[in-house]
C-alpha positions as CSV (number, residue, x, y, z in Angstrom):
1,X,-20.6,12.9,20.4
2,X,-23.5,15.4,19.5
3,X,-22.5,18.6,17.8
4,X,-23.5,22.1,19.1
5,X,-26.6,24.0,17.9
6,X,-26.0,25.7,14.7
7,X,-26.2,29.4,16.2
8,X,-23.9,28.8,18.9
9,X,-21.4,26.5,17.0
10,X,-18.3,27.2,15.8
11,X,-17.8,29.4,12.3
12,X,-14.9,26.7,11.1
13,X,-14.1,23.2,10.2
14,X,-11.9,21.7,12.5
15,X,-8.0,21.6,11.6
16,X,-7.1,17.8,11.6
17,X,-4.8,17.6,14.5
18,X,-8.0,19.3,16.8
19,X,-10.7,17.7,16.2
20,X,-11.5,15.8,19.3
21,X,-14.1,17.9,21.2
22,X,-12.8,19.5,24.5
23,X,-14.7,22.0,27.4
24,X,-12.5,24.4,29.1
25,X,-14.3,25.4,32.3
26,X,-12.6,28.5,34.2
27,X,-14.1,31.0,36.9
28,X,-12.4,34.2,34.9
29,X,-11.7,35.3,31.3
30,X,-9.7,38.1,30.0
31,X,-10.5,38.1,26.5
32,X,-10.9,41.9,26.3
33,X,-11.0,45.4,27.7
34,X,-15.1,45.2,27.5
35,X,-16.0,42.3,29.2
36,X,-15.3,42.6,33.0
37,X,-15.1,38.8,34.2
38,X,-11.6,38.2,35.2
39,X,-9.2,39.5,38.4
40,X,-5.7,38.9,37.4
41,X,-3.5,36.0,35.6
42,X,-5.4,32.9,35.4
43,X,-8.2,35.1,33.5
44,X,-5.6,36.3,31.5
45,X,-4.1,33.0,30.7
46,X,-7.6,31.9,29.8
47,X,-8.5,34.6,27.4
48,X,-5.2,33.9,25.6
49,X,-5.7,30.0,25.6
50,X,-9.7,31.1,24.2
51,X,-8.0,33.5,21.2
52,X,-5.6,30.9,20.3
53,X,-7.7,27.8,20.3
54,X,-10.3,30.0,18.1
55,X,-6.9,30.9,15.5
56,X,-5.9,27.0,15.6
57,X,-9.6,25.9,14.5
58,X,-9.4,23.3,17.7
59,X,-12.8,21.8,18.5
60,X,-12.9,23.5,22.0
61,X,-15.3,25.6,23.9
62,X,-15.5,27.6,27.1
63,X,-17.6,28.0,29.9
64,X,-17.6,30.7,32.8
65,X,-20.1,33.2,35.2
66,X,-21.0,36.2,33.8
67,X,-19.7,38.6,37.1
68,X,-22.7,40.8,37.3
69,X,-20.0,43.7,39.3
70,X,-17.1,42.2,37.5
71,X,-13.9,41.5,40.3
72,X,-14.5,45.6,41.3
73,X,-13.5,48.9,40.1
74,X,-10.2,50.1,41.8
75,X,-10.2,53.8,42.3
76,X,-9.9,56.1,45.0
77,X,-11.1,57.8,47.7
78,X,-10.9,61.4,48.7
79,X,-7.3,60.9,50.4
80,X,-6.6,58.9,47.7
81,X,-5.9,55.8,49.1
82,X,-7.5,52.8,47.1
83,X,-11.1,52.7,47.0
84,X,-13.2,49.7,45.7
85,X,-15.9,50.0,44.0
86,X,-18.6,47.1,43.0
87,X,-21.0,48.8,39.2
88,X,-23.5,46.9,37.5
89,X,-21.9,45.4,34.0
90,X,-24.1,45.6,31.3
91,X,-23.2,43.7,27.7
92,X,-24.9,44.6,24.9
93,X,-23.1,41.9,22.5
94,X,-23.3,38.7,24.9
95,X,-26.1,37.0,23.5
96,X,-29.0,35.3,25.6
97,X,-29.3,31.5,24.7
98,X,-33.1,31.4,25.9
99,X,-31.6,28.5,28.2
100,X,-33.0,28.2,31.7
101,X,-32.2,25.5,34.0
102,X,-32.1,24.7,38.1
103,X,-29.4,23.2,40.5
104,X,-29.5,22.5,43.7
105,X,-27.6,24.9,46.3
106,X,-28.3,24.4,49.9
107,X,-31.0,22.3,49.4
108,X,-32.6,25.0,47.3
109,X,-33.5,24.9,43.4
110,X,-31.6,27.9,41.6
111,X,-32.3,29.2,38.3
112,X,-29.4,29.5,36.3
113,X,-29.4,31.6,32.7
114,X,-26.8,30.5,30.1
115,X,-25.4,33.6,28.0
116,X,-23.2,33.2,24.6
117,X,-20.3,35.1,23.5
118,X,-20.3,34.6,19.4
119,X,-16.6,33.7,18.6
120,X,-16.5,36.6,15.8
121,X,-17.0,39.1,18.3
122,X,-13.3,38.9,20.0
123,X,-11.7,36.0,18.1
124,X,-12.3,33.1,20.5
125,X,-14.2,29.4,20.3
126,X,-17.8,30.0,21.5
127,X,-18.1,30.7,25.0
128,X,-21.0,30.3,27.3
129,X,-21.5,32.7,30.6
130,X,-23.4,31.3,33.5
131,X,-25.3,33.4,36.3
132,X,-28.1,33.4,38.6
133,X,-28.9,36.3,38.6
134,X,-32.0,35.7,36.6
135,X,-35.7,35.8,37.5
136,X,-37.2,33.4,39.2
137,X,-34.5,33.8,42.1
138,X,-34.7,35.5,45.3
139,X,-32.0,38.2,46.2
140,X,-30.0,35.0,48.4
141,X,-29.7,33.5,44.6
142,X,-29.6,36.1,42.3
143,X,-26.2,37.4,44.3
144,X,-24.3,34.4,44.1
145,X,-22.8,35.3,40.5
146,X,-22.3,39.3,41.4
147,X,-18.9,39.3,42.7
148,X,-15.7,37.1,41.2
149,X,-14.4,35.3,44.3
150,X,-17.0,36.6,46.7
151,X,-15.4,36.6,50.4
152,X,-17.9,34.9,52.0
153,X,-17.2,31.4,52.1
154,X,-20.5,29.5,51.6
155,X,-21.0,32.0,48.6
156,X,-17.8,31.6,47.3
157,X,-18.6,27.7,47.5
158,X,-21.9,28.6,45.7
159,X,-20.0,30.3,42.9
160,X,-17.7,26.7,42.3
161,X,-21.5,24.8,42.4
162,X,-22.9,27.4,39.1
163,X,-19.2,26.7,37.3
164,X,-19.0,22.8,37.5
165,X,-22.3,21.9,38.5
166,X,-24.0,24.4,36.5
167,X,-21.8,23.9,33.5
168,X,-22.4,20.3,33.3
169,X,-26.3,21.0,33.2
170,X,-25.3,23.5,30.6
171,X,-24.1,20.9,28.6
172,X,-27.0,18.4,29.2
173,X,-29.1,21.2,28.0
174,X,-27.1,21.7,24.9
175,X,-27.1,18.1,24.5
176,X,-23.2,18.1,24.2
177,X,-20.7,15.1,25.4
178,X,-17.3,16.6,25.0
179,X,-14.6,13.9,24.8
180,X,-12.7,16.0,27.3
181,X,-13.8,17.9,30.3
182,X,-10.8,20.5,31.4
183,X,-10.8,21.9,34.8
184,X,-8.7,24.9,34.8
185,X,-7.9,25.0,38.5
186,X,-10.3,23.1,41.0
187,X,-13.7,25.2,40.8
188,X,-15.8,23.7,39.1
189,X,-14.5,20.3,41.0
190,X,-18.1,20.2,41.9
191,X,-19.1,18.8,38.1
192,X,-17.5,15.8,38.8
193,X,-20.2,14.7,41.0
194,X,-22.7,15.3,38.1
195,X,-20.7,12.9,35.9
196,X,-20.3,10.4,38.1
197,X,-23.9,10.0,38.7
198,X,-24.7,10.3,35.4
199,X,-22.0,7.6,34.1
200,X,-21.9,5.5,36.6
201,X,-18.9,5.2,38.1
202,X,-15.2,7.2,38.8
203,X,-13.1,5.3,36.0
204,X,-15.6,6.9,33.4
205,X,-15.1,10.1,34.9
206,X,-11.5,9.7,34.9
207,X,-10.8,8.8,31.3
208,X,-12.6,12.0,30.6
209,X,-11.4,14.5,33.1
210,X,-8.3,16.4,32.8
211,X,-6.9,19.5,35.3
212,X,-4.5,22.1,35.1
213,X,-3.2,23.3,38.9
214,X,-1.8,27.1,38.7
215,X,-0.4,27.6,41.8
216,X,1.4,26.1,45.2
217,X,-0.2,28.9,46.9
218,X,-2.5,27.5,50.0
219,X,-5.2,30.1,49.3
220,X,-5.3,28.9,45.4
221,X,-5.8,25.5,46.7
222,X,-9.3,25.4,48.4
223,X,-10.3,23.2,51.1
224,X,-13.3,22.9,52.8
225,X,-14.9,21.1,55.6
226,X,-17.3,18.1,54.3
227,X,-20.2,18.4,56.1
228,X,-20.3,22.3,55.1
229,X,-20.3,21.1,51.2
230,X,-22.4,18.4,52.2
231,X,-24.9,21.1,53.4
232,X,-24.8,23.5,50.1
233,X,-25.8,20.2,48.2
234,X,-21.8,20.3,46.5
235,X,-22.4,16.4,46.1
236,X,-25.2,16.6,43.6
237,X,-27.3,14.3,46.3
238,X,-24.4,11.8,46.6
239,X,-24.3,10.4,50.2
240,X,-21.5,11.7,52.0
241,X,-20.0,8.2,53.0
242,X,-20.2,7.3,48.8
243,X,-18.7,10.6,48.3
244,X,-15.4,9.3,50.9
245,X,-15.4,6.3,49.2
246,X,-14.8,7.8,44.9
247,X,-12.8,10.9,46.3
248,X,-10.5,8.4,49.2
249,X,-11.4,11.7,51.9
250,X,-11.2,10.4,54.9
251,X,-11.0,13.0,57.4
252,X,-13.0,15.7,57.5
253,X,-11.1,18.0,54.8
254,X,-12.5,18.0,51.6
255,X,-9.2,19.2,49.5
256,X,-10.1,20.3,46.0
257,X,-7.4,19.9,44.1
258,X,-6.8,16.7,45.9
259,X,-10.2,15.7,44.4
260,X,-9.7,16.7,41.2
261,X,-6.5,15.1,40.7
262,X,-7.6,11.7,42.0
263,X,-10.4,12.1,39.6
264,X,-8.3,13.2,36.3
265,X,-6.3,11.0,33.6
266,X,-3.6,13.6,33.5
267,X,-2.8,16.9,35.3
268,X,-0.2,19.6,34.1
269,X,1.1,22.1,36.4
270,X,2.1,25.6,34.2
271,X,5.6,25.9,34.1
272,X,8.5,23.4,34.2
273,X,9.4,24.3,37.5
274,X,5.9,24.7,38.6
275,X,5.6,20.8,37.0
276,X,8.1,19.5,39.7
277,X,6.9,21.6,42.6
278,X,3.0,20.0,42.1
279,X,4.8,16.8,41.7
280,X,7.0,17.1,45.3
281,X,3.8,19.2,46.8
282,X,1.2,15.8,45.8
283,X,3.3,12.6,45.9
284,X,2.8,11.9,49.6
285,X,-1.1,11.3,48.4
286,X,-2.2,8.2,47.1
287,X,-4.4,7.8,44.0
288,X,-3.2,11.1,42.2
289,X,-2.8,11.0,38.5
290,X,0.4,11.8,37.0
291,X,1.1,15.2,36.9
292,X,3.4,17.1,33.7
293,X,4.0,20.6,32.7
294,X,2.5,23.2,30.1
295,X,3.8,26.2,30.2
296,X,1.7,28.8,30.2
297,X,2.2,31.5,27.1
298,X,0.6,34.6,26.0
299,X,-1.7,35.6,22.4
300,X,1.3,37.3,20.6
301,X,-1.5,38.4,18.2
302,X,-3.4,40.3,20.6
303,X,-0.6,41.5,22.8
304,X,2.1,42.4,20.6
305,X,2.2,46.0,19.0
306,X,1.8,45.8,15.5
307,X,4.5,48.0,14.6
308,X,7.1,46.5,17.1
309,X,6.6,43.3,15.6
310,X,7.3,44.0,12.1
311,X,10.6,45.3,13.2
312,X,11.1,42.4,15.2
313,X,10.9,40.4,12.1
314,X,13.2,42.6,10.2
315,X,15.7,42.7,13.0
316,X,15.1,46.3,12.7
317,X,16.3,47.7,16.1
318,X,16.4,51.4,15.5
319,X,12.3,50.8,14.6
320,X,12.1,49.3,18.0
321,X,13.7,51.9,19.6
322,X,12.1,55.2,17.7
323,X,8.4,53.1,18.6
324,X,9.4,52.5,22.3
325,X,9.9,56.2,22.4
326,X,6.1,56.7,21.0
327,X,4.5,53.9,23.5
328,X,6.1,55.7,26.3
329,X,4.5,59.0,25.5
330,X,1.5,57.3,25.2
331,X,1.7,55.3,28.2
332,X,3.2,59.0,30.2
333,X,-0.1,60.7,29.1
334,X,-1.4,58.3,31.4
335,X,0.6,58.8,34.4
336,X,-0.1,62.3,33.7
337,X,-4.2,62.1,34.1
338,X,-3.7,59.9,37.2
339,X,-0.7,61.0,39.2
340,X,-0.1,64.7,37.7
341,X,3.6,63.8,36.6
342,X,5.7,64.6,33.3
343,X,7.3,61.7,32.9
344,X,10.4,61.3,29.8
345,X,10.4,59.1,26.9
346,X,14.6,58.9,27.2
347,X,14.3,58.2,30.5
348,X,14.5,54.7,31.9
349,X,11.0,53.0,33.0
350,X,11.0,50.2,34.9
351,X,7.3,49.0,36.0
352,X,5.9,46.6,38.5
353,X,2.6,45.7,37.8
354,X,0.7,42.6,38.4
355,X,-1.7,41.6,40.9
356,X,-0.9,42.8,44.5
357,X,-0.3,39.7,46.8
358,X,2.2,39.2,49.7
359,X,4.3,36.3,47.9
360,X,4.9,38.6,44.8
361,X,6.6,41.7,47.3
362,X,5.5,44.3,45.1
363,X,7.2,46.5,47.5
364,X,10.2,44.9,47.7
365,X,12.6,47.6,47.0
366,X,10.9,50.2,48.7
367,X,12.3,48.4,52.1
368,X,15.6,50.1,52.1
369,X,14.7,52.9,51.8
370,X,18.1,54.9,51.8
371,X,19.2,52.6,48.9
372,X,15.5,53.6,46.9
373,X,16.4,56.9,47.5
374,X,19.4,57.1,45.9
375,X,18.3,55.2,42.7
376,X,15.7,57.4,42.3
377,X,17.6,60.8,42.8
378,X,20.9,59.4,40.6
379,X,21.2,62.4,38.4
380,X,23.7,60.4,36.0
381,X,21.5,57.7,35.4
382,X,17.6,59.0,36.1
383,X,15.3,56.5,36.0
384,X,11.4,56.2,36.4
385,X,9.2,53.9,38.3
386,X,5.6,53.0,38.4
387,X,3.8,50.4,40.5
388,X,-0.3,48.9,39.0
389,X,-2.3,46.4,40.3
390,X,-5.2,45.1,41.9
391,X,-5.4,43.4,45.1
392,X,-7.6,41.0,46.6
393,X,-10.6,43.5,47.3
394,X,-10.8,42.5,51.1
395,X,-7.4,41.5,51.5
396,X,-6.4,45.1,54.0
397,X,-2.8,43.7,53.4
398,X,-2.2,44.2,50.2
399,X,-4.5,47.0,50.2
400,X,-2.1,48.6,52.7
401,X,1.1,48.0,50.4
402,X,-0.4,49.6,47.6
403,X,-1.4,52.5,50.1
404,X,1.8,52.5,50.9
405,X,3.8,52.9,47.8
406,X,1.1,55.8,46.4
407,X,1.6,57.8,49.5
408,X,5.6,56.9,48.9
409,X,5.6,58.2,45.2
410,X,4.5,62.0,46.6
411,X,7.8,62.3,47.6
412,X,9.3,61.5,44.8
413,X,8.5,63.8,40.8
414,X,9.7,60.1,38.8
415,X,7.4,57.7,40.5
416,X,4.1,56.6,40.1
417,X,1.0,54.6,41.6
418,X,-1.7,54.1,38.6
419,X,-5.1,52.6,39.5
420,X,-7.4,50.5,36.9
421,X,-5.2,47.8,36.2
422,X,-6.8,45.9,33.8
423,X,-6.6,44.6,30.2
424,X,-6.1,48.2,28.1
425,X,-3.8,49.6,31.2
426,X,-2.0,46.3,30.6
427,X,-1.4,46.3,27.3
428,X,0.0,50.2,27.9
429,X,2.3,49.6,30.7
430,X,3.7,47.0,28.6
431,X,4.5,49.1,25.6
432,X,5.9,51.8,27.5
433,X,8.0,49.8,29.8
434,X,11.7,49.8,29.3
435,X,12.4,47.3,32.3
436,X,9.3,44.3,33.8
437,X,10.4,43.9,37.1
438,X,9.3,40.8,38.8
439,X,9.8,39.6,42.6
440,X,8.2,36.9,43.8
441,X,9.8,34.6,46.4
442,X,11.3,32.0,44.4
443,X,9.3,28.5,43.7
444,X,5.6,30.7,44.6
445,X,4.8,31.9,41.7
446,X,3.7,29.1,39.4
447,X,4.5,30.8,36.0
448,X,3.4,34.5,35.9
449,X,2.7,35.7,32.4
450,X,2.9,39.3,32.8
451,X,6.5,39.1,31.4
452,X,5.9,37.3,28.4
453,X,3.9,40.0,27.1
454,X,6.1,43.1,28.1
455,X,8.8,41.2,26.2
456,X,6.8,40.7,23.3
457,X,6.8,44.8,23.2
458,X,10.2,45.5,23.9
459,X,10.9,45.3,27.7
460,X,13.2,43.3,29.6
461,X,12.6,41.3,32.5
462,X,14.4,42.1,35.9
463,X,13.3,39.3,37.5
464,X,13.9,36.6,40.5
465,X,14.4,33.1,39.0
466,X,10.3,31.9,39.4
467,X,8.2,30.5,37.1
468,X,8.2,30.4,33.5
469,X,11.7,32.9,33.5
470,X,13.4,29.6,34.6
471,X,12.6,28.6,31.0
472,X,13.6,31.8,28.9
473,X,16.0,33.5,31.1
474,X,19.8,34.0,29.2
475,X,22.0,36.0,29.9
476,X,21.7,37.8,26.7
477,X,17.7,38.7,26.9
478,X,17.3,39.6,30.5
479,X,18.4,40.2,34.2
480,X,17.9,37.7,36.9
481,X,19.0,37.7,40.2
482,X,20.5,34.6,41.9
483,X,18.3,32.3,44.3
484,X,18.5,33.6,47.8
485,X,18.4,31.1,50.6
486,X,15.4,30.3,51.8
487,X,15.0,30.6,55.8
488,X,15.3,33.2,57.9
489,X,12.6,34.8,55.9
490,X,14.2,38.6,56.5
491,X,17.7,37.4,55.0
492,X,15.5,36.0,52.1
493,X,14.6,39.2,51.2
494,X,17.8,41.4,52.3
495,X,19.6,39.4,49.5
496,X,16.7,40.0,46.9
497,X,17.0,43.6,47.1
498,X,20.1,43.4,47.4
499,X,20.8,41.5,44.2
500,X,18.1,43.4,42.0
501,X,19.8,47.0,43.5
502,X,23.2,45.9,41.9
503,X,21.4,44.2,38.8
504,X,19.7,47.9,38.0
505,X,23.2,50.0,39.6
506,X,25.6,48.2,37.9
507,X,24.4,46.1,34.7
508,X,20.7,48.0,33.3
509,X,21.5,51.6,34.1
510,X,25.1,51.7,32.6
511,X,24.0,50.3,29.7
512,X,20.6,51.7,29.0
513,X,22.6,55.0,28.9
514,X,26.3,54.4,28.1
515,X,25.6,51.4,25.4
516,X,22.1,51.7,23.5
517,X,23.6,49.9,20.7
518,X,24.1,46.5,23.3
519,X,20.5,47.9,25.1
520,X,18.5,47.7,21.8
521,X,20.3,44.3,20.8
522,X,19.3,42.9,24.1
523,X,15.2,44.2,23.4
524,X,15.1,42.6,20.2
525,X,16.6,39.0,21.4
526,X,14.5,39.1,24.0
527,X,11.6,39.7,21.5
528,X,12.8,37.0,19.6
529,X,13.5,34.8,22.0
530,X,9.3,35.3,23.9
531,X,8.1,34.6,20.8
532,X,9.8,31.1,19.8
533,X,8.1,29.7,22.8
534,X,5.6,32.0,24.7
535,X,3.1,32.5,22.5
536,X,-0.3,30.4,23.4
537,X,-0.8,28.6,19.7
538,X,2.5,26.7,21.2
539,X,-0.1,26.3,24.6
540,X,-3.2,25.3,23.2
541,X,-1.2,22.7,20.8
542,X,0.2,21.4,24.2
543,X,-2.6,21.0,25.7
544,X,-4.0,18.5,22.5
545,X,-1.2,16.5,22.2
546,X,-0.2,16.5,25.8
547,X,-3.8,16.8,27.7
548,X,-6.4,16.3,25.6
């Protein structure tokens, strides 16, 4: 194994237990407020792996596109409905590494640029950005890295082709052989057609290749007709019927994930539960490597409010609770520019906010209506609501919902809509959150993180029994509803509400108002409780001794 170039090398000596070298290849990372190239929770879950790896001294570095208009800029339009908006990004502290190479995209040489983020400048190993947008390309070229998850197909494609492809050259230029080449999720599944022609054959690929699958979710799990890949040049000049033979495709579906998991030594889905749904979802395929669990976590160290977690440590409750009251100010001075409310500090908040897809119902309790109503006007126990989050920005769907709940909250003074979810709207809606309220249908969300991170700042999860709560959920450190039968669809989600409209009527609001002293005990073990296990040093170390 070579070692990086001085200037783009990592500023430490490698702890003991991390030395062996590792490449973490992702399309999005949310490392921080500044840098525009994520969408939603596998960015964030990336940026947190990134800080931690960089705090653990592990011999580990990253690779991604440098989104020229980020994911998009969610605003709104005159009637203020939700308007996207696509802006140049310009980075004055992402360093050009001079390197210029070409790959092959529908039969077409591409100039790709390789940019580097210097781990001092947000705490993370040494990160390298790809894009084409670059001279020496044409406009077709250049506009394959603007947008994160372009909707066009053949660029979307294009987009996988700079991540694995791209990233492999990347490290031929650097003159770099990591020990271990990590695939978070399938993009870049197109590199492994660049190391198997430049090793030789699959079972070198395979002792080097590991993959991490986030989600059971058909959309999350690409597939692709073979001849169509065959024509962007996906196969790095393989022959299609050589391709069949090292991937065992033999229809006309070219399955990603399938792909990458028959070319891995060991896959982890991100939660335990998540663990046994990839391993039920793959069995019936032949040649897939076994498949564990890491669940996912969150940087404590960047997420956690100072202040809140030195009175965590002290067991210091009434700290907690006189801070909580300052976070919500801050946070209401928010909902105040945006949605001309006065919201209370004393006031309950409960807060939705996540990325806006149909499996995640972030309208859930909106559907009955005359039971919303009457939460929202109890004058014995007032409580406030606000909804955040991004959808897909073609999917006219989700768009729709989040229409849906902002024209909604006119009619009511204590809810609110906020546009601009992203890291620093984060991080404030989870300081100044009383109550995380989570709702996917149960086994579709593969581990969610936004919950780890409200806890660490004093919120508790209201949640349906999915993902990663399935590990930390007690009875003492949050609320979660029973598992409602699956089929018909409708009764699915007439028992949901109905379980999470008792949780908050009879359990949250009554003692929120008529026991703080059990309220604030509740916060702090659920404080505790995220940070034994969720916090990503306890990820990345996984990902060594159980990956890597």
């Amino acid at each position: 194994m070579k070692n990086l170039p001085e200037q783009l090398a990592h500023p430490y000596t490698f702890a003991p237990q991390f030395k062996k070298s590792a490449v973490y290849f992702c399309m999005e990372f949310a490392i921080d407020q500044a840098l525009k190239t994520y969408s939603g929770g596998l960015g964030f879950l990336a940026g947190s792996h990134m800080r931690s790896a960089f705090q653990l001294k592990q011999n580990l570095i990253g690779i991604g596109i440098l989104w020229k208009y980020g994911y998009y800029d969610q605003g709104r339009n005159t009637d203020n409905s939700m308007a996207v908006q696509f802006r140049e990004k310009i980075y004055s502290f992402i360093k050009d590494t001079g390197i210029r190479f070409q790959i092959t995209i529908q039969n077409r040489p591409v100039w790709i640029a390789a940019y580097f983020l210097p781990p001092q400048t947000f705490g993370t190993v040494p990160m390298f950005f790809l894009t084409s947008d670059t001279d020496g390309n044409d406009t077709w070229a250049r506009a394959i890295s603007y947008r994160l998850y372009d909707a066009d197909a053949n660029t979307k494609i294009a987009q996988c082709m700079i991540l694995g492809l791209g990233g492999m050259k990347l490290l031929d230029e650097l003159n770099y052989e990591p020990e271990t080449y990590h695939f978070n999720e399938a993009h870049a599944v197109s590199g492994i057609f660049h190391l198997y022609k430049k090793l030789g054959n699959a079972a070198e690929v395979k002792k080097r290749l590991v993959f991490t699958t986030h989600t059971p979710e058909e959309a999350g799990n690409e597939k692709h007709d073979i001849y169509l890949l065959e024509s962007m040049s996906f196969f790095n000049g393989i022959p299609t019927n050589e391709v069949r033979k090292i991937t065992g495709i033999k229809d006309n579906i070219f399955n990603h994930s399938l792909v990458a998991l028959r070319f891995s030594k060991k896959a982890n889905g991100v939660s335990k539960l998540h663990g046994e749904v990839s391993r039920t979802m793959w069995k019936g395929y032949a040649g897939v490597c076994e498949i564990t669990h890491i669940t996912n976590a969150q940087n404590n160290l960047y997420w956690a409010d100072k202040t809140l977690e030195k009175a965590r440590k002290k067991a210091d409750t009434k700290t907690i609770a006189d801070r909580k009251k300052e976070l919500k100010n801050s946070l209401f001075k928010t909902v105040a520019d945006q949605c001309g409310k006065l919201f209370k500090p004393e006031v309950l908040t409960i807060v939705w906010t996540r990325r806006f897809a149909g499996y995640k119902r972030p309208d859930l309790l909106t559907r009955d209506r005359e039971r919303f109503e009457r939460l929202m006007k109890n004058p014995r126990y007032p409580i406030q609501f606000i909804w955040a989050g991004k959808p897909y920005p073609f999917d006219e769907g989700a768009i729709n919902t989040f229409n849906h709940l902002y024209y909604l909250s006119h009619l009511f003074p204590n809810m609110a809509v906020l546009t601009g979810y992203e890291l620093a709207l984060s991080k404030t809606l989870k300081d100044g959150a009383d109550v995380w309220l989570n709702t996917p249908v149960v086994t579709r969300e593969a581990s969610g993180t936004s919950g780890m991170t409200a806890a660490m700042n004093g919120a508790l999860n209201l949640s349906t029994f999915d993902g990663w709560i399935c590990e930390f959920a007690t009875k003492q450190n949050s609320f979660v509803v029973p598992v409602a039968p699956g089929y018909p669809e409708q009764d699915r989600d007439t028992q949901d509400i109905k379980n999470l409209f008792d949780a908050l009527e009879q359990h949250i609001l009554p003692m929120y108002y008529d026991k703080p002293a059990e309220w604030q005990q509740m916060v702090w073990q659920s404080m505790q409780d995220v940070n034994a296990f969720f916090d990503s040093d306890r990820m990345a170390t996984e990902y060594y001794e159980k990956l890597y």
